[in-house]
C-alpha positions, 0 to 999 in steps of 0.5 A: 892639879891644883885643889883651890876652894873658891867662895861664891857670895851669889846667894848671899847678897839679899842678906849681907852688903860689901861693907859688913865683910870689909868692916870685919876683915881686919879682925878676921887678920889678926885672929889668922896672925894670932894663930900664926905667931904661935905664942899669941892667942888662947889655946896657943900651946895647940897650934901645931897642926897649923904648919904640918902640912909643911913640917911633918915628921918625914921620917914617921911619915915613911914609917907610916907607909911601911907599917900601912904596906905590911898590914895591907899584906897581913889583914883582911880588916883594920878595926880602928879604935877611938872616938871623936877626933881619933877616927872621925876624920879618917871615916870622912876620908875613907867615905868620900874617897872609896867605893860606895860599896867597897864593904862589899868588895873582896879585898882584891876588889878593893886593890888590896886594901883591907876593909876598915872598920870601926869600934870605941866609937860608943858604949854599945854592947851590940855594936861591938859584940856583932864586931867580934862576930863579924872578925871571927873569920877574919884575919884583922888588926887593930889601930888604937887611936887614945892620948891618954889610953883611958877614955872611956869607950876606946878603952873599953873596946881596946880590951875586948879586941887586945883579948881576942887577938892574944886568944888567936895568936897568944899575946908575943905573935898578938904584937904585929896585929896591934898599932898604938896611935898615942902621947909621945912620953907619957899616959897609960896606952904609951905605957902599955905600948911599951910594956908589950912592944907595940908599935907606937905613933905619936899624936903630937903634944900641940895638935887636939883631936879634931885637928888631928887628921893630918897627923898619924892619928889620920894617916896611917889607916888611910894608907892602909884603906889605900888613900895616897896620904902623900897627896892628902898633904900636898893638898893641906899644904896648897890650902896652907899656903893660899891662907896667907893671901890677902883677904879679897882673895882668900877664900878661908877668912872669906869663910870666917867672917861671912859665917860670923856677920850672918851669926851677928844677924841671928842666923844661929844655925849652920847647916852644912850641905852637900849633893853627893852622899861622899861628903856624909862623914866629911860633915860628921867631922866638920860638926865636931870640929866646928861644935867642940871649937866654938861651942862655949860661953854661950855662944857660937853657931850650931852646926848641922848638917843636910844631904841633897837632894835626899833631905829635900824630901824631909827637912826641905819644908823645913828649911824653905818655910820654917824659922828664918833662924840658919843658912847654908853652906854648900859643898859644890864639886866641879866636874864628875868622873862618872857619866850615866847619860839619861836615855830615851824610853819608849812611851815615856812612862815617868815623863822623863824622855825631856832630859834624854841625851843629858848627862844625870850629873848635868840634872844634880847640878840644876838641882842645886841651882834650883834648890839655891834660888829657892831657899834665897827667895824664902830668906836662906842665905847660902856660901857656896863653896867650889871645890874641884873633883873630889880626891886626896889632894882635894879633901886634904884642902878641904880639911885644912880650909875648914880647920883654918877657918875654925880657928879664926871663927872661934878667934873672932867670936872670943873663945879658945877654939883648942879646949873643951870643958863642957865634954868632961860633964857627962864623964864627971857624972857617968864615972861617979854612977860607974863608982870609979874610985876618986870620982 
């Protein structure tokens, strides 16, 4: 089945005419064939992930499965450690693809899948001393996710872990229990890794963290959650191709420019929607991919994020009546597996008995299409984006959708979308308060 994303420009016509896209379209091809060339564009020394889906290592690939298969036979928990890049994507993965209440779930419930958690992820000594009490009966591993093996919270969290498991099983049969996900050559946890005889994965030289998802970073604990990582890429592979279409037809630089002309007409703010709660941490990454893309020289949108219809009932007011300063993008899947049909109730106490018979997601697509005319008639341009019923090939489209479009965005806006110095302040200043030698 096809994973195609289609953009609907319905509720963007008060705010934007034909010209204004046709007139950026151009420069919105020659960002996507500076990216493509390689050698062109800033940041161009970070442009493998572009190719990826089509020409990924194979070989680490069935070495991912392998090693995912004999920790899903030897774990009940798959503690994944690293922050920002290095485990957002694999949240929004395992989020929007596993049971809604799959931490609850026994493992066999679960298909055999361990539950995956998280730690590194900040610098918070409860968080990560209730991790210890939480793993004290459990039989768990650790994947830690660090190119250089000295960010700070990872690192951190990495050592109380490591230390836990060689107390358990001394530090030689400690070594199954632990997956380095690092640099191919060089940096502390590759070093380490090779020290104690870890089994390394290598983050690849030419593809940043935010980017990463596709790479070993993501995939080996999504084949350990039991995601079909296969899929995951075909569908990254189909968005790969249908990015070479020709701009009436491509939905992704359809994206980038209709984004770029509302931000040129003040629309500073974009808040990413969605109406069903799977897609929470696939909006957690977007923020990080879009905010640490484009987020420099004084420039770029501010990416948000909203869940419906839950934050119509908090920020609604806000979005319908307040400062004429964001719009929408709304994440729409097509089709629902589920079905909860509304049944009729005798004296019909909460005046409901109108919608028996009808299916509850019949009643959140309306809620949809109602909350878009609303906020188009209060001045909220939304793009709405169609996508088919959510699975791996579905999201592994969507991640690359969204990189690809990131790319080109931070392009248009005339910023290197592959660094981020403004993230090494707060590190500057916290390691000379921490006294770190030579800061």
């Amino acid at each position: 089945m096809a994973a195609r994303i289609q953009l609907d420009s319905t509720h963007l016509k008060p705010f934007l005419n034909d010209d204004e896209l046709t007139m950026l379209a151009p420069l919105a091809e020659l960002a996507d064939k500076q990216l493509l060339q390689g050698h062109e564009g800033a940041g161009s020394d970070y442009h493998g992930w572009i190719t990826l889906p089509r020409d990924y290592d194979k070989e680490e690939f069935a070495r991912i499965q392998s090693t995912a298969q004999r920790l899903r036979e030897a774990i009940d928990v798959l503690v994944v450690i690293g922050i920002g890049g290095s485990y957002l994507g694999t949240r929004a993965a395992i989020h929007a693809l596993s049971d809604s209440f799959g931490d609850s779930l026994t493992k066999a419930q679960r298909g055999g899948a361990p539950l995956i958690v998280y730690a590194g992820t900040q610098i918070s000594t409860r968080y990560h001393a209730q991790l210890l009490k939480f793993l004290e009966d459990k039989r768990f591993a650790v994947n830690v996710i660090s190119k250089s093996g000295t960010t700070t919270e990872p690192a951190l969290a990495f050592r109380l872990l490591r230390k836990e498991l060689e107390r358990r099983h001394g530090a030689e049969d400690a070594k199954p229990f632990i997956v380095a996900t690092t640099d191919g050559q060089r940096g502390k946890l590759f070093e380490l890794a090779n020290e104690k005889g870890y089994e390394k994965f290598v983050v690849p030289d030419d593809v940043g963290g935010r980017y990463s998802v596709i790479t070993a970073v993501g995939l080996l604990p999504l084949a350990v959650s039991g995601i079909d990582i296969a899929e995951l890429m075909a569908g990254a592979e189909e968005a790969r191709q249908h990015a070479d279409a020709p701009f009436g037809q491509n939905a992704i630089l359809q994206y980038a420019c209709t984004r770029h002309a509302l931000y040129q007409k003040g629309k500073v703010i974009e808040l990413l929607v969605n109406f069903d709660p799977r897609f929470q941490y696939v909006a957690e990454w977007w923020k990080q991919l879009f905010g640490e893309s484009e987020g420099k020289d004084h420039k770029a949108l501010y990416p948000a994020s909203a869940q419906f219809t839950t934050d119509l009932h908090s920020l609604g007011q806000y979005i319908q009546d307040g400062r004429r300063h964001l719009f929408e993008t709304v994440l729409l899947e097509t089709g629902s597996a589920e079905e909860i049909t509304v049944e009729t109730v005798e004296g019909d106490p909460d005046g409901l008995n109108y919608l028996a018979g009808k299916n509850m997601a019949f009643v959140n697509e309306k809620a949809a299409e109602g909350t878009l005319a609303a906020h188009e008639d209060g001045g909220i341009p939304s793009i709405i984006l169609n996508m088919p019923p959510l699975n791996a090939k579905t999201l592994g489209y969507l991640f690359y959708f969204f990189m690809r479009a990131c790319g080109v965005s931070a392009y248009l806006l005339g910023v290197n979308p592959f660094d981020q110095p403004g993230v090494e302040a707060y590190k500057s200043n916290m390691f000379r308060l921490l006294g770190k030698p030579g800061a």
